[in-house]
C-alpha positions as CSV (number, residue, x, y, z in Angstrom):
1,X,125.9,169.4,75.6
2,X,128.3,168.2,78.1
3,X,128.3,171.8,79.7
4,X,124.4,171.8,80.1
5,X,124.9,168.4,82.1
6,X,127.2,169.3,84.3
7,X,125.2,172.6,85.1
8,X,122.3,170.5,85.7
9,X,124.6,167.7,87.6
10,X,126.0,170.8,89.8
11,X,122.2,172.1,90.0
12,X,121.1,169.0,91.3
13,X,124.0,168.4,94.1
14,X,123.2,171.7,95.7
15,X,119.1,170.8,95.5
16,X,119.4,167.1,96.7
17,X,122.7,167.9,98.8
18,X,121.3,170.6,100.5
19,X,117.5,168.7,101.2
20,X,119.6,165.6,102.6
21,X,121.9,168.1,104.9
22,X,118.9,169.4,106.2
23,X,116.6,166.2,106.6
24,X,120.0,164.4,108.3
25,X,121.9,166.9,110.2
26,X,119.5,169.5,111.3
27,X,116.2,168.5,111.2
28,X,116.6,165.9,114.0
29,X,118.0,168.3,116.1
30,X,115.4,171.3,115.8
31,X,112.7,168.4,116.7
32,X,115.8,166.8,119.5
33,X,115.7,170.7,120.9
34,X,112.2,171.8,120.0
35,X,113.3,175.1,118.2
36,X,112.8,176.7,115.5
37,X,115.6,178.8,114.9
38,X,118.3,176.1,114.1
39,X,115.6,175.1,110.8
40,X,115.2,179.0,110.3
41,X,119.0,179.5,110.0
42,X,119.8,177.0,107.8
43,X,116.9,177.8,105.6
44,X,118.4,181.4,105.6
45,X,121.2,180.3,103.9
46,X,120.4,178.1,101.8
47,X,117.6,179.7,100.0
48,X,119.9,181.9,98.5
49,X,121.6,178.9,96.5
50,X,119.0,176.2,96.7
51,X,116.4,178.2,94.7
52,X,118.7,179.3,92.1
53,X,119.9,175.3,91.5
54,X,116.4,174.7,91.0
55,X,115.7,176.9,88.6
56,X,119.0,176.2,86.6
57,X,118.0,172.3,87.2
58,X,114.5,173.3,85.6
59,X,116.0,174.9,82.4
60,X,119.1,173.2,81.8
61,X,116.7,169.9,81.9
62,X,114.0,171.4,79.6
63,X,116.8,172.2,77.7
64,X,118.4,168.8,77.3
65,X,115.2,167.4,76.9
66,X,114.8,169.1,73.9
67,X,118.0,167.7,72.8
68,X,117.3,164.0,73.7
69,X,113.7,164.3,72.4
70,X,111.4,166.4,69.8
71,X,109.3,168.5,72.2
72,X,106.5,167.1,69.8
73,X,106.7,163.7,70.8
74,X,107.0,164.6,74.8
75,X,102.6,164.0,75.1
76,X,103.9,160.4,74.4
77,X,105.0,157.5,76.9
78,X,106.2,156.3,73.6
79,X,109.7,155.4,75.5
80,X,111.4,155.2,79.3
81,X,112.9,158.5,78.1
82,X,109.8,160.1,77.9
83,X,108.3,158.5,81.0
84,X,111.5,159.7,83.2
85,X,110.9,163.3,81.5
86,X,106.9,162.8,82.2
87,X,108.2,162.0,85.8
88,X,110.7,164.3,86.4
89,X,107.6,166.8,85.7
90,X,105.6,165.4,88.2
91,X,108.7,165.7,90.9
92,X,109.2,169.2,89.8
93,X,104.8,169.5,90.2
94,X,105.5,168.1,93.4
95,X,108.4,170.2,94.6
96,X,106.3,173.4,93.7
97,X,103.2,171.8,95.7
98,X,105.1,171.7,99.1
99,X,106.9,175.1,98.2
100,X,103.8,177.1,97.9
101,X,102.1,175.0,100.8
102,X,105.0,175.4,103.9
103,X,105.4,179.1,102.1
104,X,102.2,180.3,102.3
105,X,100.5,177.9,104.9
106,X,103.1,176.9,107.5
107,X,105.8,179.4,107.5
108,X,104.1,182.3,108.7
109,X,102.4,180.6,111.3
110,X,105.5,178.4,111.9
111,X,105.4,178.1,116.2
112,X,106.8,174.8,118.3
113,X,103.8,173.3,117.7
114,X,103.8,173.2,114.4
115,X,107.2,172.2,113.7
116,X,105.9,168.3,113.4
117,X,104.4,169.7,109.9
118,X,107.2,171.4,108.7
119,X,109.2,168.5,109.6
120,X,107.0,166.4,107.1
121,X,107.2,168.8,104.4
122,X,111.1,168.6,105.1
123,X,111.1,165.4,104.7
124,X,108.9,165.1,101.7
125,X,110.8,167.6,99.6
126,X,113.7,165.4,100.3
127,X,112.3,162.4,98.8
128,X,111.4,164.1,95.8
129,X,114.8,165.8,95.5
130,X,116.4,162.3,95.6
131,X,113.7,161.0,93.1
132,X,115.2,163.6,90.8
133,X,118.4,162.1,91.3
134,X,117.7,158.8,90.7
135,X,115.1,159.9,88.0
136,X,118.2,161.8,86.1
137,X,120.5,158.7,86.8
138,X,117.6,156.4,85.0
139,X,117.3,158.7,81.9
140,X,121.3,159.5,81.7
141,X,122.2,155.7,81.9
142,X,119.6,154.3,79.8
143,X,120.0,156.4,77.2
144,X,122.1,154.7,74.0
């Protein structure tokens, strides 16, 4: 158990790290410069681990889940437990949401002009990564 948590802890610093490093240190300068490239680099980058810490987040907390709860009793609010798992599904809806939207929608029509847009779905993603944070915190600390 302990091995799955910090998997899913490690998962979650390169999500939520990696959203924050972008929000905080590059975003405000691709909109300071008006260009695109210095989003477009990072994004290079980091899709090649941000994606994977997703996915490891996503099974490694199924996972867990199944541990802390009967997957029978997870169509309950019966508990906080199963309202932070019943809202770490809605982040994770979320997440997916913007993901398909900036990939499908803004990305290949990404120009100057439209950077204002990405910029929101930066900055969106971010809060939700953060929500997954303090959503995991919630569930981890409250838990007997």
């Amino acid at each position: 158990m302990k091995w799955l948590v910090l998997l899913h802890v490690l998962g979650a610093c390169v999500w939520a790290g990696g959203h924050l490093v972008l929000s905080i240190g590059f975003l405000p300068q691709a909109l300071k410069h008006r260009d695109l490239s210095i989003i477009q680099h990072f994004e290079k980058h980091y899709e090649r681990v941000g994606i994977p810490a997703l996915l490891l987040q996503v099974i490694t907390g199924v996972w867990m889940g199944t541990i802390y709860m009967p997957v029978g009793s997870w169509l309950t609010l019966a508990s906080p437990h199963h309202v932070y798992l019943w809202t770490k599904f809605a982040l994770l809806a979320g997440t997916i949401v913007l993901a398909v939207h900036a990939r499908f929608f803004i990305i290949p029509r990404l120009t100057i002009e439209k950077l204002s847009s990405l910029a929101m779905h930066i900055i969106l993603a971010t809060i939700l990564a953060v929500g997954f944070v303090v959503t995991g915190l919630s569930f981890r600390f409250s838990y007997p």
